[in-house]
C-alpha positions as CSV (number, residue, x, y, z in Angstrom):
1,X,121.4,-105.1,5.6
2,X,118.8,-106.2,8.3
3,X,118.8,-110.1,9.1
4,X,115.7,-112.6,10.0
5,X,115.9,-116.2,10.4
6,X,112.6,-116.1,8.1
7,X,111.5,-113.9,4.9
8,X,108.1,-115.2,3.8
9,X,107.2,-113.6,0.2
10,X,103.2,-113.0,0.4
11,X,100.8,-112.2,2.8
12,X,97.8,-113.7,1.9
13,X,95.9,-116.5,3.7
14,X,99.2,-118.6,3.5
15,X,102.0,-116.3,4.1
16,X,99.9,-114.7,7.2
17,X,99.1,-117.9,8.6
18,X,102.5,-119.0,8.7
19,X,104.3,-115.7,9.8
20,X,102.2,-115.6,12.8
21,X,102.8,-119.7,14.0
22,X,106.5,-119.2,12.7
23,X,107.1,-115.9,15.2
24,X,105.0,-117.5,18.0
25,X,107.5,-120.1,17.6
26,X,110.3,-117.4,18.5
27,X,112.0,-116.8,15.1
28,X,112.5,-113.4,13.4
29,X,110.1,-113.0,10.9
30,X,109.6,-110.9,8.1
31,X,106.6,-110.7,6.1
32,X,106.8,-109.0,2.0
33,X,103.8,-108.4,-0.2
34,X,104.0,-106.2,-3.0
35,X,99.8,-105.0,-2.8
36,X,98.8,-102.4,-0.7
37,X,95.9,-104.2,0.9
38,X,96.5,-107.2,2.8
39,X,94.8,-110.5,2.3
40,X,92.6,-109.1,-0.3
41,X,92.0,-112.5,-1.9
42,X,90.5,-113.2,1.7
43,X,88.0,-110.4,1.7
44,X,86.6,-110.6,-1.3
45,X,85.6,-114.7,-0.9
46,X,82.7,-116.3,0.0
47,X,80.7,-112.9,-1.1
48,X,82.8,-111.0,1.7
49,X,82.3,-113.5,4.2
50,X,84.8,-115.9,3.6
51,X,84.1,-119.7,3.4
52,X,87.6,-120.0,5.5
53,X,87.3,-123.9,5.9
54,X,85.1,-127.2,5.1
55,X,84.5,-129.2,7.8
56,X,84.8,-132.5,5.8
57,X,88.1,-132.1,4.4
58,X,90.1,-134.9,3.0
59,X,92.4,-135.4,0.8
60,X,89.7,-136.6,-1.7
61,X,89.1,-132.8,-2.4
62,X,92.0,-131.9,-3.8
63,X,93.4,-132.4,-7.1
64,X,97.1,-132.9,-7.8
65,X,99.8,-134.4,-9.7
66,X,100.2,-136.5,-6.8
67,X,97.2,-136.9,-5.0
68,X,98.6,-138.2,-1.6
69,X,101.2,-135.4,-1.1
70,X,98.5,-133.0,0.9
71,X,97.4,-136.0,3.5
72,X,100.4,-135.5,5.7
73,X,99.8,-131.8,6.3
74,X,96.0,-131.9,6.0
75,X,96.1,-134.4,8.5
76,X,98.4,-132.4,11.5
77,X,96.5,-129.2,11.1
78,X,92.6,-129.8,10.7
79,X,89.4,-127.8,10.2
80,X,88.6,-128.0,14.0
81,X,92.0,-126.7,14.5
82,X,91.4,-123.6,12.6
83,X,87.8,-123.8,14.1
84,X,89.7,-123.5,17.4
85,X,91.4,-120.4,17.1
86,X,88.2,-118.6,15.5
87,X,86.5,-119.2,18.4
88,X,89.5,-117.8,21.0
89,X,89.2,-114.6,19.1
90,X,85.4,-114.8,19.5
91,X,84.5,-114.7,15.5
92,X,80.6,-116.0,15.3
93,X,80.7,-118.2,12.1
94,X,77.9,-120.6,10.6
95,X,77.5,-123.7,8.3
96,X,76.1,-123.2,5.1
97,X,76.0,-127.0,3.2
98,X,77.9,-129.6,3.1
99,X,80.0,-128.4,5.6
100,X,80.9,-125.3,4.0
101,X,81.8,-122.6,7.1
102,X,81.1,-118.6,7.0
103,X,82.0,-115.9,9.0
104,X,78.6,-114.2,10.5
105,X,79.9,-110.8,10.0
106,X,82.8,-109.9,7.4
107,X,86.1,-111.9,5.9
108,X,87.6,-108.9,7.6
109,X,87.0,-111.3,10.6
110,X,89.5,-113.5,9.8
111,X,92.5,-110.8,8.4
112,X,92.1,-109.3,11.6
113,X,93.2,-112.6,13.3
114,X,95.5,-113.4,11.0
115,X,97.3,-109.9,11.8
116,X,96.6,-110.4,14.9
117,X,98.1,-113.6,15.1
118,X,101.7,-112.0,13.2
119,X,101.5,-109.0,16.3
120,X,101.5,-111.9,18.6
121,X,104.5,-113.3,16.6
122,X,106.1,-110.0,16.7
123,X,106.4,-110.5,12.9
124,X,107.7,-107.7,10.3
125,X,105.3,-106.6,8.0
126,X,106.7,-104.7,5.3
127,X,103.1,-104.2,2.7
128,X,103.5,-102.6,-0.1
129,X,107.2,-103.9,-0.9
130,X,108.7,-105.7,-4.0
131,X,110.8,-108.5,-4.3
132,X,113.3,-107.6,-6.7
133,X,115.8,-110.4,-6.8
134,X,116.3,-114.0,-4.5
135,X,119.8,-115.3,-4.7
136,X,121.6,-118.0,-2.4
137,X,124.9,-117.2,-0.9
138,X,127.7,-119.3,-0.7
139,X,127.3,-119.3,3.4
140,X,123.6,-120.6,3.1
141,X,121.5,-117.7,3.5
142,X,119.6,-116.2,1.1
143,X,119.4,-112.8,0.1
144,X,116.8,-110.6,-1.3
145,X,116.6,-107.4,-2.9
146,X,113.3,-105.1,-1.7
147,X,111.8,-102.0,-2.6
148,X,112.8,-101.1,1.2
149,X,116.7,-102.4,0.4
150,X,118.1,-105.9,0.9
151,X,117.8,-108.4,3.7
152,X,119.3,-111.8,4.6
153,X,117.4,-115.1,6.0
154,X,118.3,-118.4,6.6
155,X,115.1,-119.6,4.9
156,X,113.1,-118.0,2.6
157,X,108.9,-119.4,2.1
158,X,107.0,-118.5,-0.8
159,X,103.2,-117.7,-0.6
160,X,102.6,-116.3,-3.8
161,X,99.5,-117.6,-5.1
162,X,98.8,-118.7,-8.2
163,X,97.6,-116.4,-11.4
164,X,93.9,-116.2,-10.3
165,X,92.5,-112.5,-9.8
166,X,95.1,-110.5,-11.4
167,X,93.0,-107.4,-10.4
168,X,93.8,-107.9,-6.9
169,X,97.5,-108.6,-7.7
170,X,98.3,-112.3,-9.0
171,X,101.6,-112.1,-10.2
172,X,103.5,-115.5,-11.7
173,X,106.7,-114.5,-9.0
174,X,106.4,-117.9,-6.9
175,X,106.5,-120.1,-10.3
176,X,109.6,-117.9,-12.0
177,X,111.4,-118.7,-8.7
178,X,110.7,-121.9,-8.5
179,X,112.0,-122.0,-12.3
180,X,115.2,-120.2,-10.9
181,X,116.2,-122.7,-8.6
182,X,115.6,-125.7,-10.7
183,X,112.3,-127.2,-9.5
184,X,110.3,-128.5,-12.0
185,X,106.4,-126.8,-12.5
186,X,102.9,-129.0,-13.2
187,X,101.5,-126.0,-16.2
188,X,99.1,-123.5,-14.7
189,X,95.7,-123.3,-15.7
190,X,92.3,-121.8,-14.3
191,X,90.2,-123.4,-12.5
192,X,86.8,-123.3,-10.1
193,X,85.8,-120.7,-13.6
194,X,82.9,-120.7,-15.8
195,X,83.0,-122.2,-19.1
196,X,82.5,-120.7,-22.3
197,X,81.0,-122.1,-25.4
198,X,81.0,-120.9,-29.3
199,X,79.0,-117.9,-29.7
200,X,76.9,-120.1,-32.8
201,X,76.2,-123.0,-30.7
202,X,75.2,-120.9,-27.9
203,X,73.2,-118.8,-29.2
204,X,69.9,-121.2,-28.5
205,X,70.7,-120.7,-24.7
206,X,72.1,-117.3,-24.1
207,X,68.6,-116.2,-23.6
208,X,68.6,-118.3,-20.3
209,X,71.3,-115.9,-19.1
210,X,70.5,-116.1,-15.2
211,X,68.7,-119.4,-15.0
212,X,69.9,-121.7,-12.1
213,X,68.9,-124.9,-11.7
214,X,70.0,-128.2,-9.4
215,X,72.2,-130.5,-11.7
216,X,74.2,-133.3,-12.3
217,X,77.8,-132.6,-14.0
218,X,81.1,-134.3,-14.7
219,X,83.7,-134.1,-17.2
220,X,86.2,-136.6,-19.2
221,X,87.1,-137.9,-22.5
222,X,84.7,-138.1,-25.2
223,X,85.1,-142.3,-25.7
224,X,84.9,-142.9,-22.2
225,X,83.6,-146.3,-21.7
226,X,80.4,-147.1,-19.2
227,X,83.0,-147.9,-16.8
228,X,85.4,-144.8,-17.1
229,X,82.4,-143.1,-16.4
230,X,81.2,-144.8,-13.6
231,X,84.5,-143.8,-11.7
232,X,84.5,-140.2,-12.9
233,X,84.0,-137.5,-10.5
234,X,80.1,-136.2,-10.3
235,X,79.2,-132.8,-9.2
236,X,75.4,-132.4,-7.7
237,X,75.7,-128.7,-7.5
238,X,73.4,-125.4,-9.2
239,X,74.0,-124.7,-12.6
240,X,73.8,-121.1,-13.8
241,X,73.3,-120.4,-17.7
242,X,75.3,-116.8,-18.3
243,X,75.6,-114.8,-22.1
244,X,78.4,-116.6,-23.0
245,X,78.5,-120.1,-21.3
246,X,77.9,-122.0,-18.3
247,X,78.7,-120.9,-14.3
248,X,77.3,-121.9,-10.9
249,X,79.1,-124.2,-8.5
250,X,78.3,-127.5,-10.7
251,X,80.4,-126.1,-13.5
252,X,83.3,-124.1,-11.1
253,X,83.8,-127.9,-9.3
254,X,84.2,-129.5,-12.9
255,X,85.9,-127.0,-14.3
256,X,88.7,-128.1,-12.8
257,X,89.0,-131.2,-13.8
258,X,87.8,-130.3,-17.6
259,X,90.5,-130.5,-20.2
260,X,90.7,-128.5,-23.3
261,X,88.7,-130.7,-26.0
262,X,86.8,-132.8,-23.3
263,X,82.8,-132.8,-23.4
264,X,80.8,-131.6,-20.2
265,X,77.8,-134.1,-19.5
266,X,74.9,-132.1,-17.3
267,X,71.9,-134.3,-16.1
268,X,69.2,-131.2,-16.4
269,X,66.8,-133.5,-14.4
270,X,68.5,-135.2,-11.5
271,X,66.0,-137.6,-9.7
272,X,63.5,-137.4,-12.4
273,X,62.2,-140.5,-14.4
274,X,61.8,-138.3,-17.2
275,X,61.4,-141.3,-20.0
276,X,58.2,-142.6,-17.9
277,X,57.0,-139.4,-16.7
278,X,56.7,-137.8,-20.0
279,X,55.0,-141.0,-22.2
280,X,52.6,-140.8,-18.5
281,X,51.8,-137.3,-19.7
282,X,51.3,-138.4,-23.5
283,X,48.6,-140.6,-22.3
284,X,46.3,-138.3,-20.3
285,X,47.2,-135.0,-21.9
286,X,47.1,-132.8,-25.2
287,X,49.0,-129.9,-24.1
288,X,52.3,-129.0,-25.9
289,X,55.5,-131.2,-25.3
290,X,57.2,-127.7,-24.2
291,X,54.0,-127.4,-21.5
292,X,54.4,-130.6,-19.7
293,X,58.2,-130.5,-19.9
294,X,57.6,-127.2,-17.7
295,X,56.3,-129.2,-15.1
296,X,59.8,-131.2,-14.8
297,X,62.6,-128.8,-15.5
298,X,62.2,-124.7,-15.3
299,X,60.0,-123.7,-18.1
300,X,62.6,-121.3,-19.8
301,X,64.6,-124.6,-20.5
302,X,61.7,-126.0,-21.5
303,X,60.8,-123.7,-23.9
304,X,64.5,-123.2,-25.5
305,X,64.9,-126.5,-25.3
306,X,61.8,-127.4,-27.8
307,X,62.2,-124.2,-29.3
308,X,65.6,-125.4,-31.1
309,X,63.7,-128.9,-32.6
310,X,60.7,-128.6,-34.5
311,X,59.6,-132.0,-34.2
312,X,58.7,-131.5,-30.7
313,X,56.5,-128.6,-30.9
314,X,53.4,-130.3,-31.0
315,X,50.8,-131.7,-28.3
316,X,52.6,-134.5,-26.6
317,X,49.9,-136.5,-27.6
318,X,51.0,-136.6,-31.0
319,X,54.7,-137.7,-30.4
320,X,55.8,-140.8,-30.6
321,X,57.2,-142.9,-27.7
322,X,60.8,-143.3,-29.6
323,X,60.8,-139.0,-29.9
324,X,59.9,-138.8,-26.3
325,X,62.4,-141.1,-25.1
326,X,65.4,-139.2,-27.0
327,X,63.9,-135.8,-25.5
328,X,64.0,-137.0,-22.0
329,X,68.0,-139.3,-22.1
330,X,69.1,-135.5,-24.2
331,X,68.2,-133.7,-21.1
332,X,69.4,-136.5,-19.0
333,X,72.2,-136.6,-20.6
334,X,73.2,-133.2,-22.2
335,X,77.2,-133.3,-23.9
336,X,78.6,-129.8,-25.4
337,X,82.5,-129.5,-25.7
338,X,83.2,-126.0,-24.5
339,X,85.5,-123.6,-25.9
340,X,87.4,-122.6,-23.3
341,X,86.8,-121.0,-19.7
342,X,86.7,-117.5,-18.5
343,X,90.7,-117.2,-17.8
344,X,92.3,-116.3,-14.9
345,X,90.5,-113.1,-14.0
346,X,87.2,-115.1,-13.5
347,X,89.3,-117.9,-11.9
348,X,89.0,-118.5,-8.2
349,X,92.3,-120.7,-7.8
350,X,94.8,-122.0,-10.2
351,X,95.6,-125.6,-10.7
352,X,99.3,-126.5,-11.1
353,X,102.2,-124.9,-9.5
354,X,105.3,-126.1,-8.1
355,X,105.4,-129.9,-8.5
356,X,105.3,-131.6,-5.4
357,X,108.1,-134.2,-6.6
358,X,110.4,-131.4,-6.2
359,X,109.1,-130.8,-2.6
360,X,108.4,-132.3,1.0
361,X,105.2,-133.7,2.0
362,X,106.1,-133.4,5.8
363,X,107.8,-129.6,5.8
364,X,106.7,-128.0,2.3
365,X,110.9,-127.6,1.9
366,X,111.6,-127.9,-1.7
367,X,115.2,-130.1,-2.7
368,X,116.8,-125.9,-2.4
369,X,117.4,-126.4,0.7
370,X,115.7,-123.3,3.2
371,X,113.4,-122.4,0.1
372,X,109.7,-123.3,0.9
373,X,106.4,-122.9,-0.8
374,X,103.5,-123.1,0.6
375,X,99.2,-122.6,-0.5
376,X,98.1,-122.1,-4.1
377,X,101.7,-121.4,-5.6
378,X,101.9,-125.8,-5.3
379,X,100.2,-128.6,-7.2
380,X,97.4,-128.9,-4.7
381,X,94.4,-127.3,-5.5
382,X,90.7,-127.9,-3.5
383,X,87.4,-128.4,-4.7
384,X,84.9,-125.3,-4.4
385,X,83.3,-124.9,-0.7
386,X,86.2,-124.0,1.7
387,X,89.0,-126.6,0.9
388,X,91.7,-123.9,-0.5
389,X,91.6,-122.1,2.5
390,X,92.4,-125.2,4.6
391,X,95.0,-126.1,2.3
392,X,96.6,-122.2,2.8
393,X,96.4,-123.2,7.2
394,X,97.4,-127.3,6.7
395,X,100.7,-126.5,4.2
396,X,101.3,-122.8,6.2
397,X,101.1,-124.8,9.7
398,X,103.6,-127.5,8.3
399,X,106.3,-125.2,7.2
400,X,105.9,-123.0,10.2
401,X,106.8,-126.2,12.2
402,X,109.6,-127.1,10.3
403,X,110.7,-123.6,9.9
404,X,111.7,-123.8,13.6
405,X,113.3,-127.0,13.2
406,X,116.1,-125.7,10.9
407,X,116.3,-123.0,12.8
408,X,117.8,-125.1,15.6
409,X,120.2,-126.7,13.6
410,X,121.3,-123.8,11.4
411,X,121.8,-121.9,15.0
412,X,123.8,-125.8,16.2
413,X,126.2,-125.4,13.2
């Protein structure tokens, strides 16, 4: 049986990231993943050129059962941080928007630093091997049985992911584990996904299929008061109408919040005084209501949007103020209740995971004492635009850290 003082189980942005600080550190690391390509989740974000931080992270982009558990790690391993060691391996990278940051060249940019990184570590990478089996021994080790036979570590750390991307290998390992030894799980569910709507109802706007447009959007229960819905969180993202619902990076941000039953409100006209603009247009103009609505939203929602009520194909000359006014808060205010989302192979991340109660804010070590988990396999999930990724280096930089710490006292004892 071979022996490491570390076995971390995954080797995607999280388990890499943490190998190579954890065997820079001087332990004895070994690195699993049952894929055959490494990191693959990394490649194929950001349209191959991986959004691999935000520069405005905070815990105010992340969602959780308990919203404060990411601050301690977010705040002892930062974007600049990350930034930092891009730029000693020379990796050209640019800003997008709101502080989203892209490699110039290829995601492959940053798997080859990761590796890189693990060399420097002198970490064992065993890729493709199986977990078979995680039991603790009655000395304090743990043992696991591989596809390449078993091995024994002091501490084990779990990088699993969640149940995003099954193409690519998602697997639900980290959360049976975590059910193994007791810890307690917030339920998975997809998220940063498009949303689907009854096939019916949606008929009227499939024909948009490939619009985008510049929206407001937000999410919550259908009898929220005025106030509720003054504290609710507002997406100003681009909407994208598809065959069978609604995508774009509006929807993906507020799909994660978005429970089963809820409404989605979309403001079709952010910035627009539609109400004043449109009863301005009845009074100088007899072109059709679907004509001067062109002028303020895309004209293919204009037109499907007048197409579906007949009192509104007329001149808007002939409609009355009180017709006009509903036309422009419905578009201002647009509510549908969708009927579910894409699932998890459409899914970017997964919401849920390991509940935090049952873990360590300052070391990612759950109350199994040497069992870690780290990145998307927890209750933290980020908002679209960078944030997962810097939740994969904040929790993987934590757990490195304390990694070494019980290291030193296991070796003491």
């Amino acid at each position: 049986m071979q022996n490491f003082d570390v076995v971390i189980v995954g080797a995607g942005a999280a388990g890499l990231f943490c190998a190579g600080v954890a065997g820079q550190l001087g332990l004895k690391v070994l690195l699993v993943d049952h894929s055959e390509k490494i990191a693959e989740k990394i490649r194929i974000s950001g349209g191959g050129r991986c959004n691999f931080t935000n520069r405005d992270a905070s815990p105010a982009q992340f969602l959780s059962e308990n919203p404060h558990f990411c601050r301690s790690a977010l705040s002892r391993y930062t974007p600049q941080d990350f930034i930092d060691l891009l730029r000693r391996y020379n990796i050209p990278f640019h800003e997008k928007h709101k502080g989203q940051l892209f490699c110039d060249r290829s995601a492959e940019d940053i798997i080859n630093m990761l590796v890189a990184e693990c060399d420097a570590g002198g970490v064992t990478r065993w890729q493709p091997c199986s977990v078979k089996d995680v039991t603790a021994e009655a000395d304090g080790n743990y043992r696991l049985q591989t596809d390449r036979g078993p091995v024994s570590a002091g501490q084990v750390v779990i990088a699993t992911g969640g149940l995003s991307i099954p193409k690519i290998g998602a697997t639900d390992f980290g959360y049976r584990l975590a059910r193994q030894f007791g810890l307690r799980l917030v339920e998975p569910r997809p998220a940063l996904v498009p949303l689907t709507f009854d096939g019916e109802d949606w008929a009227p706007f499939a024909q948009l299929a490939g619009l985008a447009l510049p929206v407001l959007v937000e999410t919550g229960a259908a009898d929220a008061t005025p106030k509720q819905r003054k504290k609710a969180t507002v997406f100003s993202e681009d909407l994208l109408f598809t065959h069978r619902g609604l995508s774009g990076p509006a929807v993906l941000q507020v799909s994660s919040f978005w429970q089963e039953g809820q409404p989605v409100r979309v403001n079709l006209a952010p910035g627009t005084d539609l109400p004043n603009l449109l009863l301005q247009a009845k009074a100088r103009s007899k072109k059709l209501i679907a004509n001067e609505l062109a002028s303020l939203v895309p004209s293919r929602l204009a037109d499907a949007w007048v197409s579906a009520d007949p009192a509104l194909q007329r001149p808007i000359s002939d409609a009355t103020d009180k017709a006009l006014q509903g036309l422009a808060q419905r578009l201002a205010d647009w509510q549908l209740v969708p009927n579910g989302t894409e699932g998890y192979k459409k899914a970017e991340v997964t919401v849920g995971g390991v509940d935090t109660r049952d873990l360590s804010s300052q070391t990612m070590e759950s109350k199994q004492p040497g069992l870690y988990f780290i990145g998307e396999v927890v209750d933290v999930t980020g908002w679209l635009g960078g944030y997962n990724f810097q939740w994969a280096w904040a929790s993987a930089y934590a757990c490195a850290q304390a990694l070494l710490v019980r290291q030193a006292t296991l070796a003491d004892n």
